[in-house]
C-alpha positions, -999 to +999 in steps of 0.1 A: -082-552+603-119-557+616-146-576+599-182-569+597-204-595+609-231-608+585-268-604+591-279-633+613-272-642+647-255-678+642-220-690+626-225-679+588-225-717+582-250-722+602-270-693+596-267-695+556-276-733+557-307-725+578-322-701+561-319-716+528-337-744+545-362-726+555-366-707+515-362-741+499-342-723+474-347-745+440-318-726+423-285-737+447-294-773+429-297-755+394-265-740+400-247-772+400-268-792+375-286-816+400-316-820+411-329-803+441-339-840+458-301-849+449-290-817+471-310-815+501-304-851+515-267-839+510-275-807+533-295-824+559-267-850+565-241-824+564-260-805+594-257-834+615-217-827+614-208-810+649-183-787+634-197-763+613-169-757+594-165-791+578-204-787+563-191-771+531-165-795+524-187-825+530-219-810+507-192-806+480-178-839+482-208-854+481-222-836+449-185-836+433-179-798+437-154-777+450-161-765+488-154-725+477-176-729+446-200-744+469-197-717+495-202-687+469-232-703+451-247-705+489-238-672+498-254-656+464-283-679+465-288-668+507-284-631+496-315-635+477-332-643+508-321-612+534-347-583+535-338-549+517-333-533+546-305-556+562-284-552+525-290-515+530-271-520+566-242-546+553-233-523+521-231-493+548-209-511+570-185-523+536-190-489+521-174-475+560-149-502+562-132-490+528-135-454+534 
């Protein structure tokens, strides 16, 4: 089995923490009933980890979620931020993948 590879040219970790950095999303802290000053801190620290991988697990300890909850409200939050054109491209490549 192949995967597609996500818009972006980092480590989905690393690419969906940046670039919901960079839109300041207010409603990934809505999502979970905190504030958005109660969140942030917790994503800035967790980007200071060297492992990628752990930055989930140590945003949702830190704001008493689960790291998979965590993860999918990231990942629906960050699709909000890609350009038309790029969800044009990944529903092609899922839409070829399953045919």
């Amino acid at each position: 089995m192949h995967c597609a590879k996500l818009p972006g040219t980092l480590a989905p970790e690393r690419q969906v923490f940046a670039d919901l950095k960079a839109h300041n999303s207010p409603q990934l802290s809505e999502r979970f009933g905190i504030e958005a000053g109660d969140l942030h801190p917790c994503l800035e620290t967790a980007i200071t980890e060297l492992d990628h991988h752990e930055w989930r697990a140590k945003v949702a300890e830190r704001i008493g979620s689960n790291a998979n909850h965590l993860w999918c409200a990231m990942a629906k939050e960050w699709a909000k931020t890609i350009q038309a054109e790029t969800v044009k491209a990944v529903v092609g490549l899922i839409r070829q993948k399953l045919s």
